[in-house]
Backbone bond lengths (Angstrom), bond angles and torsions (degrees), N, CA, C in turn:
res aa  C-N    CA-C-N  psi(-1)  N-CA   C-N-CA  omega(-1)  CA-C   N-CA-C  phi
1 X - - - 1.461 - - 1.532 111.76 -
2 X 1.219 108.01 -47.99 1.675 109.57 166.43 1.026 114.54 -74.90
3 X 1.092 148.11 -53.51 1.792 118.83 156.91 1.303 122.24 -7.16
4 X 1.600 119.40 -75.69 1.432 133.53 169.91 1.125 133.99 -20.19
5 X 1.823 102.73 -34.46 1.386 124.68 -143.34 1.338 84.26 -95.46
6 X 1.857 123.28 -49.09 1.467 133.42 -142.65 2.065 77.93 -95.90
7 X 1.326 123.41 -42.88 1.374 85.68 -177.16 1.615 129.75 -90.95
8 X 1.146 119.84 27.43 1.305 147.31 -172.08 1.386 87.34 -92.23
9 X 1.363 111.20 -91.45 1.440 140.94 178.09 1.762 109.49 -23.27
10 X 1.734 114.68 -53.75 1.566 107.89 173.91 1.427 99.37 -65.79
11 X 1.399 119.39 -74.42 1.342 105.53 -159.61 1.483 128.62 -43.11
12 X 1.629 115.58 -37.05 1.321 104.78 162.77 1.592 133.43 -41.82
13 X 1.144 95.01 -47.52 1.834 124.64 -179.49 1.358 98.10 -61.52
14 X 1.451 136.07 -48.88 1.411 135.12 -170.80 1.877 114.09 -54.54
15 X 1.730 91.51 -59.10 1.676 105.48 159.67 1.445 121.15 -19.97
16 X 1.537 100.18 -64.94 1.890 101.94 -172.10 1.304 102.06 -47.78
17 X 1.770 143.19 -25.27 1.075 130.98 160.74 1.565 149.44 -36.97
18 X 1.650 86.92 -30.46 1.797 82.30 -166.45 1.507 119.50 -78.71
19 X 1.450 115.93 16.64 1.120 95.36 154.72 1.453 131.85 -76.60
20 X 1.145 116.47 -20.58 1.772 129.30 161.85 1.500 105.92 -27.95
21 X 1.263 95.63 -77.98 1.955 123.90 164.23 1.811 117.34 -24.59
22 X 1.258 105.21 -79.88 1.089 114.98 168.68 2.142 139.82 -60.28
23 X 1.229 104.89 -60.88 1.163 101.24 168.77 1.415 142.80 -42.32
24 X 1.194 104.87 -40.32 1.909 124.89 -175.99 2.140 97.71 -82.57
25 X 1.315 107.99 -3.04 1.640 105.67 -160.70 2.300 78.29 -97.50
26 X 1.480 105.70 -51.04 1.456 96.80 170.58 1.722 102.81 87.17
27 X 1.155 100.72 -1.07 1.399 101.83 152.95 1.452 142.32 -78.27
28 X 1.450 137.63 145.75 1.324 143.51 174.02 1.404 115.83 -44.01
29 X 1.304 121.10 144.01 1.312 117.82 -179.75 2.280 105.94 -72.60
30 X 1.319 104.95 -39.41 1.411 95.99 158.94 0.917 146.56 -27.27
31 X 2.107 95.91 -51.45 1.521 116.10 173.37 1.813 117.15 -78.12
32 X 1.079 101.54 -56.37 2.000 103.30 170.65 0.855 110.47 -53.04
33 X 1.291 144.20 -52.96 1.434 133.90 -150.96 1.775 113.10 -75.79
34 X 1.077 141.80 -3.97 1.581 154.27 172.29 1.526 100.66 -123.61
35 X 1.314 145.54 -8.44 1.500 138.28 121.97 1.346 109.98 -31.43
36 X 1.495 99.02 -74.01 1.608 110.96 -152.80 1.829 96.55 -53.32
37 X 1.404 102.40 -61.75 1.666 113.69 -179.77 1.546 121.88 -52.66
38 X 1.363 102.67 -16.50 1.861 108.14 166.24 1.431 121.78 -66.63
39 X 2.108 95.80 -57.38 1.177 88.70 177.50 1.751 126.44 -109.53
40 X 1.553 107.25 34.97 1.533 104.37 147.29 1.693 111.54 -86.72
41 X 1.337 120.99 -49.41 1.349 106.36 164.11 1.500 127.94 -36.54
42 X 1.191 131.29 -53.37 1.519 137.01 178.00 1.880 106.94 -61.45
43 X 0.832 87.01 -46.99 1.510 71.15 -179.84 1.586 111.75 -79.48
44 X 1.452 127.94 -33.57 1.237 119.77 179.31 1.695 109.22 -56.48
45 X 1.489 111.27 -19.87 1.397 127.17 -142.47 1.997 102.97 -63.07
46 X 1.343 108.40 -42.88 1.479 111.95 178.55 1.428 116.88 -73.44
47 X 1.386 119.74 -17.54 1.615 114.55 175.17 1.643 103.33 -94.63
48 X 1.439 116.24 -35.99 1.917 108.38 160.46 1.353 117.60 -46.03
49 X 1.401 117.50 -42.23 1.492 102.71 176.05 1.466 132.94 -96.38
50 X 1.525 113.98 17.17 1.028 125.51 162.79 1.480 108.24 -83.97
51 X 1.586 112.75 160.36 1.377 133.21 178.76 1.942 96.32 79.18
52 X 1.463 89.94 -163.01 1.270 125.55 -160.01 1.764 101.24 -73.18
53 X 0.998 124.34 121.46 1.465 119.42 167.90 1.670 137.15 -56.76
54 X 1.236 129.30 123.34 1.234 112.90 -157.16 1.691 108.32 -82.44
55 X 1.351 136.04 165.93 1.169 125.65 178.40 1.657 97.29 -81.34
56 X 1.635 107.34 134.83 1.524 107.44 156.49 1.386 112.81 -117.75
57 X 1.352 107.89 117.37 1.419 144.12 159.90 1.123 94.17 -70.06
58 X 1.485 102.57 -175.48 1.599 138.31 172.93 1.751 106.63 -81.10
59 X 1.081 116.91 -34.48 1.458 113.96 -169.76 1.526 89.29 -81.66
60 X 0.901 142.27 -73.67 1.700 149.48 -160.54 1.757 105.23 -54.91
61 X 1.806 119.72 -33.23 1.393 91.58 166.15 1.373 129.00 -78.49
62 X 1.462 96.56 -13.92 1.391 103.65 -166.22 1.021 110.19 -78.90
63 X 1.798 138.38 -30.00 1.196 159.59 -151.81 2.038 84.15 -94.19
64 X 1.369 132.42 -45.95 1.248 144.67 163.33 1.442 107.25 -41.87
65 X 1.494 123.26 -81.80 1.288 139.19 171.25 1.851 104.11 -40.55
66 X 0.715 136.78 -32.43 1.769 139.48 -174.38 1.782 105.76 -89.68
67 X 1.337 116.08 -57.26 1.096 115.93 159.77 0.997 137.10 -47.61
68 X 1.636 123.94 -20.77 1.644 136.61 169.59 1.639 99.21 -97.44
69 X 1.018 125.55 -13.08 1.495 123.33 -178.73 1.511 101.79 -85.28
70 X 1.230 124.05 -35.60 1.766 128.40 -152.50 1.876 93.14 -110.02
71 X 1.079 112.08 -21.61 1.717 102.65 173.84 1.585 106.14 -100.88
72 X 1.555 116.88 -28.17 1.512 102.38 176.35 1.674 102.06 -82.32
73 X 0.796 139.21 2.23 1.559 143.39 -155.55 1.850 94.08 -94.96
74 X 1.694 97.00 -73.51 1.162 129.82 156.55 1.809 115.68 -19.86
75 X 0.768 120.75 -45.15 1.766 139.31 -156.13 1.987 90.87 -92.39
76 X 1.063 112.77 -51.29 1.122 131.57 -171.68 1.696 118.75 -72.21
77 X 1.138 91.33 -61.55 1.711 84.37 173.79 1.452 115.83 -104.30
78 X 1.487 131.45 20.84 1.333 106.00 125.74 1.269 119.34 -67.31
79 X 1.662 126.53 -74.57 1.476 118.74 178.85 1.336 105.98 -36.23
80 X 1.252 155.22 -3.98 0.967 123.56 157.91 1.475 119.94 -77.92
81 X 1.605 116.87 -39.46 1.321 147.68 -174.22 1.638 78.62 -55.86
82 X 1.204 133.10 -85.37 1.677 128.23 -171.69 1.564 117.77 -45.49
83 X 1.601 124.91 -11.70 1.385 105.54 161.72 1.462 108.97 -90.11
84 X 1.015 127.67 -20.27 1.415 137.01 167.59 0.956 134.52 -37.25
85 X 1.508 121.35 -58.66 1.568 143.58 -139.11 1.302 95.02 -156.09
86 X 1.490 111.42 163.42 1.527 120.77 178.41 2.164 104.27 -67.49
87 X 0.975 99.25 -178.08 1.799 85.93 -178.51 1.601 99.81 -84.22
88 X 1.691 115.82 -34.42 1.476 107.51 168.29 1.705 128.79 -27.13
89 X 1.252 91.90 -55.34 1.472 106.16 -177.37 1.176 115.70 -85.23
90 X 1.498 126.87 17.74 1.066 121.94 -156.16 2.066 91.29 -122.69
91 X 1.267 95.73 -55.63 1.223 128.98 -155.45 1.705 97.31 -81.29
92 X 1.311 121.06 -38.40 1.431 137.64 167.61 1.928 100.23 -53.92
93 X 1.157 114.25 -71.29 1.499 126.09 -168.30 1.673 109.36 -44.73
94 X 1.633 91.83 -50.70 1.369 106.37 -168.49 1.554 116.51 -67.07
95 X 1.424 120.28 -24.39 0.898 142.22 148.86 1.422 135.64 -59.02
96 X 1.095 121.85 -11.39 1.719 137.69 130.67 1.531 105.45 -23.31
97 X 1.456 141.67 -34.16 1.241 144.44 -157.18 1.486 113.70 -76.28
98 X 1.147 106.82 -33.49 1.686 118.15 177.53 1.524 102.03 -83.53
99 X 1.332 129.66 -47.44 1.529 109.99 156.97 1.555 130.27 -42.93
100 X 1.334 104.43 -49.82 1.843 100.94 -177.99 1.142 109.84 -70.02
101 X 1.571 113.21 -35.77 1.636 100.18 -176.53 1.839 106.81 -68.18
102 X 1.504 122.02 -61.55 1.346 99.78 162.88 1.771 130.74 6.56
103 X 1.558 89.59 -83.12 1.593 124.99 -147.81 2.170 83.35 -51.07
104 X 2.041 97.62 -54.08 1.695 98.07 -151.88 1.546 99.32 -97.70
105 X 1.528 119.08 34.85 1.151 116.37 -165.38 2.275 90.13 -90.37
106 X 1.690 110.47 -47.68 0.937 90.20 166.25 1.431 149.75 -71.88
107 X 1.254 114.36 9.03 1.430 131.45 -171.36 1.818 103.31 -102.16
108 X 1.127 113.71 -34.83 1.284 116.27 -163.04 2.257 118.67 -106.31
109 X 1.519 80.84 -15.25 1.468 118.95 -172.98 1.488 113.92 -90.59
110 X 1.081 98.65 -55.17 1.566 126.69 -154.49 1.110 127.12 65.90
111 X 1.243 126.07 36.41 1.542 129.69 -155.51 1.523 121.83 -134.00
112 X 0.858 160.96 37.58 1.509 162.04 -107.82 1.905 109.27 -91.71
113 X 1.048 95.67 130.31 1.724 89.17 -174.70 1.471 121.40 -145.04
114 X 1.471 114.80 122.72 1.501 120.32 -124.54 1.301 88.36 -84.65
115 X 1.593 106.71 150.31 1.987 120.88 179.38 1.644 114.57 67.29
116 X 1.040 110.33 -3.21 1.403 114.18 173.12 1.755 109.20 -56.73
117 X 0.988 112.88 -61.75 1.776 111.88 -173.18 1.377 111.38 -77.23
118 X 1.545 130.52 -14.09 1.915 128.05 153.68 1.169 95.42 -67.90
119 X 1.251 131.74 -60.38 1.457 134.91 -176.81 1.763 100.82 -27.75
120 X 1.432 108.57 -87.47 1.347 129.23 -175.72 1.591 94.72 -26.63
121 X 1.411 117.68 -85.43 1.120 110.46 -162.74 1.718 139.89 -67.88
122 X 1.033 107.58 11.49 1.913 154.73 -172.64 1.355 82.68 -87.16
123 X 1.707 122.05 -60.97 1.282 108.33 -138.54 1.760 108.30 -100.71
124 X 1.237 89.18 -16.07 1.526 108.18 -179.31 1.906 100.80 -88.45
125 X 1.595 123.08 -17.18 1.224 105.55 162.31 1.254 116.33 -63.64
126 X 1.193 118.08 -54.54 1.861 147.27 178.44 1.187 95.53 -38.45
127 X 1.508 120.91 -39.37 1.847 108.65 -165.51 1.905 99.78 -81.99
128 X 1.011 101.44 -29.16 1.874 110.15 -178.71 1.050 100.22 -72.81
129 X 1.457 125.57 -45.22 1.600 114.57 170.98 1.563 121.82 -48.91
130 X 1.427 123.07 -53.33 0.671 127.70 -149.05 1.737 110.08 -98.20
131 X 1.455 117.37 14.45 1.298 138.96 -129.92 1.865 93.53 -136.92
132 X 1.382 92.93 -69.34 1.546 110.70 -174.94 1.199 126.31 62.91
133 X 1.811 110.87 57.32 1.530 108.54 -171.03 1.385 124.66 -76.27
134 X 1.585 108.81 9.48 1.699 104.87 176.17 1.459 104.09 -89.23
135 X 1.261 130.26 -5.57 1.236 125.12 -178.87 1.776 114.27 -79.55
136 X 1.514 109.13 -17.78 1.072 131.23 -165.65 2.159 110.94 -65.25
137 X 0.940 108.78 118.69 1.772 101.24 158.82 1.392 110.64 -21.53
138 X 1.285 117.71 157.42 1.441 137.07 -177.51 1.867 97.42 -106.00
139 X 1.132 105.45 -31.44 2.223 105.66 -179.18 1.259 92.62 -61.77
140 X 1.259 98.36 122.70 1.907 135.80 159.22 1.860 103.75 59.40
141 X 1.593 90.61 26.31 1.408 92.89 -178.16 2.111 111.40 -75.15
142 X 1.176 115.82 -9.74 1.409 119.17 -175.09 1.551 95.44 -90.98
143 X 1.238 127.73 -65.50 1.419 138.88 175.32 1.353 109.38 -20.48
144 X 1.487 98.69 -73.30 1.703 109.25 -172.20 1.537 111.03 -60.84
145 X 1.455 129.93 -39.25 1.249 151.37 166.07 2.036 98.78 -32.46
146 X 1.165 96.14 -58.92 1.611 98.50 -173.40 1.480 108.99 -81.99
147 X 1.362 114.42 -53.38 1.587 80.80 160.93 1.136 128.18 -50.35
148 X 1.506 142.62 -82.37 1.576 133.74 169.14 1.480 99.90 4.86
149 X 1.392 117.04 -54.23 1.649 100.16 -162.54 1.598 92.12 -89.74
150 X 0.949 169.66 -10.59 1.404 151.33 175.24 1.420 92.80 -82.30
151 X 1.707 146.93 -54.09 0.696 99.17 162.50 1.925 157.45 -98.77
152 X 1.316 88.60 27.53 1.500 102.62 149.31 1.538 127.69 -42.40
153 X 1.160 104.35 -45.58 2.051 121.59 -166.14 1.272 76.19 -86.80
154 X 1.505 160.93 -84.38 1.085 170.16 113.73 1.500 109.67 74.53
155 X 1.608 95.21 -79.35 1.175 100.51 147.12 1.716 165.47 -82.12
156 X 1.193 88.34 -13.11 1.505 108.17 145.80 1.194 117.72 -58.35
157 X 1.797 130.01 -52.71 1.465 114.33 -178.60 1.731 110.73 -71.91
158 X 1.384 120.33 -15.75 1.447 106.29 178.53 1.429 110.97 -78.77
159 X 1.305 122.05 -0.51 1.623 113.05 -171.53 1.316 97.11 -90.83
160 X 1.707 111.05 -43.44 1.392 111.62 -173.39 1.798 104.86 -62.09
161 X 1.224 132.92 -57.20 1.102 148.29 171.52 1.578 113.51 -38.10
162 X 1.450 119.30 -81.05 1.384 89.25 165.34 1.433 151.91 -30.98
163 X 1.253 105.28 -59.61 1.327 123.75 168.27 1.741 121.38 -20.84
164 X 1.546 89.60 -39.45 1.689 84.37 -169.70 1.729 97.66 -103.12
165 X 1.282 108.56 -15.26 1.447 121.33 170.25 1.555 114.29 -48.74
166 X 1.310 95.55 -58.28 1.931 107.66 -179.54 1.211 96.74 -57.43
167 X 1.435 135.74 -74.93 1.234 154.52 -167.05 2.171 103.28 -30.17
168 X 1.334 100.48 -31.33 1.491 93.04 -173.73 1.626 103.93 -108.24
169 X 1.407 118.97 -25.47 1.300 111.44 -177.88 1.822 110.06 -123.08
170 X 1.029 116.89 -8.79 1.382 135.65 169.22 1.743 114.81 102.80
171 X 1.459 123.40 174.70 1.615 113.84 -152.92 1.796 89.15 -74.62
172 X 1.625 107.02 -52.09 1.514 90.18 -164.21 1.553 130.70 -69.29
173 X 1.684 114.02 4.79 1.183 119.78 179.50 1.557 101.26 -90.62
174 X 1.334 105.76 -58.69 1.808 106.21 163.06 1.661 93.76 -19.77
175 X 1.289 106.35 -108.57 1.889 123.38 -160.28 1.500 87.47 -23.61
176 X 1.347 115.86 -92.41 2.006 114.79 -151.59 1.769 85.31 -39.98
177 X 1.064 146.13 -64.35 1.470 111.10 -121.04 1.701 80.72 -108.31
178 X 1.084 161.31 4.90 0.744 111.91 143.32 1.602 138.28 -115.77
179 X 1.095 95.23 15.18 1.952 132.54 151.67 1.876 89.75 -56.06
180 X 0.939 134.99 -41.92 1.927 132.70 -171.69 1.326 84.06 -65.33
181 X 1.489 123.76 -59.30 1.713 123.74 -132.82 1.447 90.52 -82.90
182 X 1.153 103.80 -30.85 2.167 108.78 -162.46 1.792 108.77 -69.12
183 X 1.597 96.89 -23.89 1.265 115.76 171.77 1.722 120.70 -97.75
184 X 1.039 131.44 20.29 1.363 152.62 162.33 1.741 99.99 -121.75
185 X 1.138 117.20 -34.50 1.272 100.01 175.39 2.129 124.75 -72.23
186 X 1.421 93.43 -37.35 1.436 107.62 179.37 1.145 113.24 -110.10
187 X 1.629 114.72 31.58 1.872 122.21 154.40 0.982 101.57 -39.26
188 X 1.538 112.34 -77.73 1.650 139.08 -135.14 1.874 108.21 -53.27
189 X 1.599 89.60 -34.48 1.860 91.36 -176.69 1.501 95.37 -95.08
190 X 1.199 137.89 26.23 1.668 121.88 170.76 2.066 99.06 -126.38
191 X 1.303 108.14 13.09 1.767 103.30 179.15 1.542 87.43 -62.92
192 X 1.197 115.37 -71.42 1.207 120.50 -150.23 1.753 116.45 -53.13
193 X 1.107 101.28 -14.27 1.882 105.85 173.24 1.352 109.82 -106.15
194 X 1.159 127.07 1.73 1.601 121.73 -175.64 1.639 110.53 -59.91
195 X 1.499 99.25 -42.63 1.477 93.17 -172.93 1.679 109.14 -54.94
196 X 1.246 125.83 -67.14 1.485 143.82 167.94 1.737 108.84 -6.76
197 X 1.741 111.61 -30.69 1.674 114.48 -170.43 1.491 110.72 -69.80
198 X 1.362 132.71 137.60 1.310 124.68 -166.27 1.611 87.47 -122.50
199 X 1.227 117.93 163.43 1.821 129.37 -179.32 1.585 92.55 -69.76
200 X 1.207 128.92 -31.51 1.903 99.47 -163.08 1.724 84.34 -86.16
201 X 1.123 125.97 -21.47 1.698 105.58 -175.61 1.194 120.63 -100.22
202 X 1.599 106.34 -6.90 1.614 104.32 154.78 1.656 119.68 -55.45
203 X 1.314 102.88 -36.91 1.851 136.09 -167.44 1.286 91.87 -64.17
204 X 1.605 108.68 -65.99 1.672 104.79 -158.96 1.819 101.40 -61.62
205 X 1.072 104.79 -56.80 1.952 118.21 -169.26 1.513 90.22 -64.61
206 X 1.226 162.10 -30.73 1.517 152.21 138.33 1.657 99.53 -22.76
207 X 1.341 113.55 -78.70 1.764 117.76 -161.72 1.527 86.91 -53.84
208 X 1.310 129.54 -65.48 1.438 111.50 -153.94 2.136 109.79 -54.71
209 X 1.251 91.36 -28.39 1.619 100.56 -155.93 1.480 97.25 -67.31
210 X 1.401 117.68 -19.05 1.501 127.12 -173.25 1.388 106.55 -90.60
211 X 1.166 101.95 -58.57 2.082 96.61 177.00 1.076 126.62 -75.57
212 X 1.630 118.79 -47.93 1.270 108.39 -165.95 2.153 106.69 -101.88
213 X 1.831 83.05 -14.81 1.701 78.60 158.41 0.935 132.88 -67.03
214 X 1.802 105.97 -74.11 1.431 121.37 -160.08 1.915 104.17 -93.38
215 X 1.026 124.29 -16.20 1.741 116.12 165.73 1.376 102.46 -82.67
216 X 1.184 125.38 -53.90 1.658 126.61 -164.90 1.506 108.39 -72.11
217 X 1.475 115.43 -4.28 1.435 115.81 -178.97 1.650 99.77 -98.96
218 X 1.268 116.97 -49.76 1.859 97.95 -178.19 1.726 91.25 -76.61
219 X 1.148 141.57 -41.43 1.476 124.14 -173.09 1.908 105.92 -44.06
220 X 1.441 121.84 -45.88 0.799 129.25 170.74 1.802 123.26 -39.14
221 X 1.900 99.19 -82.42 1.731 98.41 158.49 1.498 121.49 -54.82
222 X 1.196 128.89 -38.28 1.765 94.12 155.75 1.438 146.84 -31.54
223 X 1.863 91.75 -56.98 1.154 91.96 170.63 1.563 145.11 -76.74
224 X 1.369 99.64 -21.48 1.413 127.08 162.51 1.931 106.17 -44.62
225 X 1.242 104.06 -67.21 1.670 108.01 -173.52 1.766 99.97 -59.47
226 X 1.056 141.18 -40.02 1.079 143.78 174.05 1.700 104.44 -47.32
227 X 1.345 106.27 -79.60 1.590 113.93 -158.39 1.808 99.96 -81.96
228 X 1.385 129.10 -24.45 1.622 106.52 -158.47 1.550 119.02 117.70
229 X 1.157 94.54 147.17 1.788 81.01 -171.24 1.698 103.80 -93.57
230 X 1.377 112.40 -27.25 1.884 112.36 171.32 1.575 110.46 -63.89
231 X 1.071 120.69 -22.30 1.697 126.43 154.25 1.017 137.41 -40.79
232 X 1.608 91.36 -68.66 1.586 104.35 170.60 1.266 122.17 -64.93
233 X 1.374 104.67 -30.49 1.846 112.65 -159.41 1.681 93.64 -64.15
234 X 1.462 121.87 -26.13 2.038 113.05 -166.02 1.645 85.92 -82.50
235 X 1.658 118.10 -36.51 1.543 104.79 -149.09 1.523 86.84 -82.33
236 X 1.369 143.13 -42.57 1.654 124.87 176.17 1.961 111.89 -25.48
237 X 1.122 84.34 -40.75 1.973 75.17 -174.74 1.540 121.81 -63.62
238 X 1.537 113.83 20.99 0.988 135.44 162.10 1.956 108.65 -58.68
239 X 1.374 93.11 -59.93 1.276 111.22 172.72 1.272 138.84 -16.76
240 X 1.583 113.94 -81.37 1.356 133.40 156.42 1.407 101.27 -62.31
241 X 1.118 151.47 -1.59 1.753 132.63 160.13 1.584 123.07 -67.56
242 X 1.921 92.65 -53.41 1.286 122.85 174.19 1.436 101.52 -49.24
243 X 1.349 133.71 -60.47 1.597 136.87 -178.92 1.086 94.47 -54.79
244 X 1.608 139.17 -77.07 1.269 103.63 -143.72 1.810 112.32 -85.61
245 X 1.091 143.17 5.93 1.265 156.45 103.70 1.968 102.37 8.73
246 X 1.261 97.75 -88.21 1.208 115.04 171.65 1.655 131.48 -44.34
247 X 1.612 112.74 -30.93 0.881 126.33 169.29 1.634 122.55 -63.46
248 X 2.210 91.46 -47.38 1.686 84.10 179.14 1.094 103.10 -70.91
249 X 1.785 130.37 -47.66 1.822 117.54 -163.19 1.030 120.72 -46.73
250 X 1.483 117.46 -54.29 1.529 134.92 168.78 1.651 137.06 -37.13
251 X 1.362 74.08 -67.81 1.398 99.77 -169.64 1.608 133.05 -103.11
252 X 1.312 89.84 -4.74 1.896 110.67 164.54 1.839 93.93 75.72
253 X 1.196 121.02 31.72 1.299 118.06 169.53 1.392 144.69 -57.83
254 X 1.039 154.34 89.92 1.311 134.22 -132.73 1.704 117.35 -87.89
255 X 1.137 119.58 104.96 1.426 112.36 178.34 1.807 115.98 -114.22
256 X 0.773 116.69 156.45 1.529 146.14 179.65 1.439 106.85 -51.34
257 X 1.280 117.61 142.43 1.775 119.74 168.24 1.887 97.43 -89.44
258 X 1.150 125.51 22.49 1.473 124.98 168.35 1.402 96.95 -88.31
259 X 1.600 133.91 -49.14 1.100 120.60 -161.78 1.057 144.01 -86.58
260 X 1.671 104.13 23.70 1.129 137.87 168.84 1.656 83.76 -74.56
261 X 0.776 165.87 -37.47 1.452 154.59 -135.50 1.607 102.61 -123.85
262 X 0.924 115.93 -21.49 1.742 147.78 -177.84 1.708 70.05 -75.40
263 X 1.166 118.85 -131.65 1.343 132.95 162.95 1.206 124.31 51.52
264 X 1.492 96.47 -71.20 1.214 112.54 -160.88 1.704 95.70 -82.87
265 X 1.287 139.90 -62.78 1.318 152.26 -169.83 1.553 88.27 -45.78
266 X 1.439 141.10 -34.73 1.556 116.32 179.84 1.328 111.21 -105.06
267 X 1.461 129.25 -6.49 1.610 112.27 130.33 1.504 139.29 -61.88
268 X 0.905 77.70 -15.65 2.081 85.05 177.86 1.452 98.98 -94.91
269 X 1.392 128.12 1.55 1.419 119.28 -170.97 1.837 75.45 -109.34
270 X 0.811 124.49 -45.82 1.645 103.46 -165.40 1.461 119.36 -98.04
271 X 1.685 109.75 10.79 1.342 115.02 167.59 1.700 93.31 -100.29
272 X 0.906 143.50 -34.90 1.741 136.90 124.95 1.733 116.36 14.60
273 X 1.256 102.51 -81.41 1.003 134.54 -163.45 1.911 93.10 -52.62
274 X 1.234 91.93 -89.00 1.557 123.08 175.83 1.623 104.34 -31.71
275 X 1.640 119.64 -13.74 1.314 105.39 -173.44 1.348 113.06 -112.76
276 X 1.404 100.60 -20.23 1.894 111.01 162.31 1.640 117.18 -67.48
277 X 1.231 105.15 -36.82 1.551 117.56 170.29 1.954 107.67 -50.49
278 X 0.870 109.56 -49.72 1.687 120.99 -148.61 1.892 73.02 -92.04
C-alpha cells in the first residue's frame, strides 16, 4: 500500500515540472500536446508488445477508446482553460477533479475509504490559498473557469477508466496505445504549428515526454491500481504545489508568504491520507 502511495505521490510531483519542458520549446499547446502524446506512445511501444497478448473483447476496446477520449479531451481544455484565464483560475477549477473522484469513487468503485473527501477538500482549500484567484483579472475569467471544470470530469473519468484498462491489458499497454490514438486524434489542430517546431524543442519536449510522460505515467497507473482511485485523487495535489514551487525558482513568479500555509494544509491532507492507508 505504501509503495502505491510513494508512487502516486512522485509521479504527481514530477508533472508540476513540465513547465521546464514546455515553455523554453515556445510552442502552442495544440502543437505539443500530440508531440508529447506521439512520442510517449512510441517509446512505450516495444515493451507493449512484448509478452503475452491480451484478449480484446468489446469491453477492453471500448474501455481503450474512452480512455483516449477523457485524456485527449482532458489535455485540451485545460491548455485551453490556461490561454483563457490566469493559471490560478485555471489550475484551481481543474483541480475540482480530486473532489469528484473522492465524492463518485464510492458509487462507481464500490469501495468507501475513510477521510478521503476532508482530505480532498483540505487540500483543494490549501491549493486556493496558495493560488489566490481573487487577485486574478476578470478577462476570459468565466470561459477559462468552465473549461478547468470540463476538464475536471475529464479527468476524473480517465482515472476511473484507466484503472480497469491496465487491469485487463496492463499499465504500459494502457499509456503507449492510447497516448498513439490521443495523438491521431489531436493531429488535425497541431498542422498549423508544425512549421514553428525547432530541433532543440523537439529535444527538450522529447526528454520531458520520456520521463515525466511516459515513465511517470505507468509509475502513476501502477500505483493507482494498487492504492484506489479516492487515494490518489488527495495525493495528485502534489502536482499543482510542485508547479507553483517551480514557478517561483524558475520562473521569478511572485507568490505570497500566505502560501506557506496554502502548502502546508495539502501536505497534511496527503500525509492524512498516507496514514489511514498504513
Amino acid at each position: 500500500m505504501l509503495g502505491g502511495i510513494a508512487m502516486v505521490a512522485l509521479a504527481a510531483a514530477s508533472w508540476g515540472t513540465w513547465s521546464l519542458f514546455l515553455r523554453p520549446t515556445g510552442m502552442a499547446a495544440t502543437t505539443s500536446s500530440p508531440i508529447m502524446f506521439v512520442i510517449m506512445g512510441l517509446v512505450l511501444l516495444p515493451l507493449a508488445l512484448r509478452g503475452p497478448r491480451p484478449a480484446w473483447d468489446r469491453r477492453t476496446v471500448g474501455l481503450l477508446l474512452l480512455n483516449t477520449a477523457c485524456d485527449a479531451l482532458n489535455v485540451v481544455t485545460f491548455f485551453g482553460a490556461l490561454s483563457m484565464t490566469t493559471v490560478s483560475i485555471a489550475v484551481i477549477t481543474h483541480y475540482a477533479a480530486p473532489i469528484l473522484i473522492a465524492l463518485a469513487s464510492p458509487r462507481i468503485e464500490g469501495t468507501r475509504t475513510r477521510g478521503t473527501v476532508p482530505a480532498a477538500i483540505v487540500a483543494l482549500v490549501g491549493l486556493v490559498i496558495v493560488l489566490e484567484p481573487w487577485q486574478a483579472p476578470k478577462d476570459g475569467a468565466i470561459l477559462g473557469a468552465l473549461l478547468g471544470l470540463v476538464s475536471a470530469f475529464c479527468y476524473m473519468g480517465n482515472v476511473f477508466v484507466v484503472r480497469r484498462l491496465a487491469a485487463r491489458i496492463g499499465p504500459v499497454r494502457a499509456m503507449s496505445y492510447h497516448s498513439l490514438l490521443a495523438a491521431v486524434a489531436l493531429l488535425p489542430f497541431a498542422v498549423s504549428g508544425l512549421a514553428t517546431v525547432t530541433w532543440s524543442g523537439l529535444a527538450l519536449l522529447g526528454a520531458g515526454s520520456i520521463t515525466i510522460g511516459a515513465v511517470s505515467g505507468v509509475v502513476f497507473i501502477v500505483g493507482l491500481g494498487r492504492i484506489g482511485s479516492a487515494r490518489t485523487a488527495v495525493l495528485t495535489f502534489a502536482e499543482p504545489l510542485v508547479a507553483v514551487a517551480v514557478g517561483v525558482l524558475a520562473w521569478g513568479e511572485p507568490i505570497r508568504p500566505i502560501a506557506a500555509l496554502g502548502g502546508a494544509l495539502v501536505l497534511a491532507a496527503g500525509i492524512h491520507v498516507a496514514k489511514q492507508a498504513r
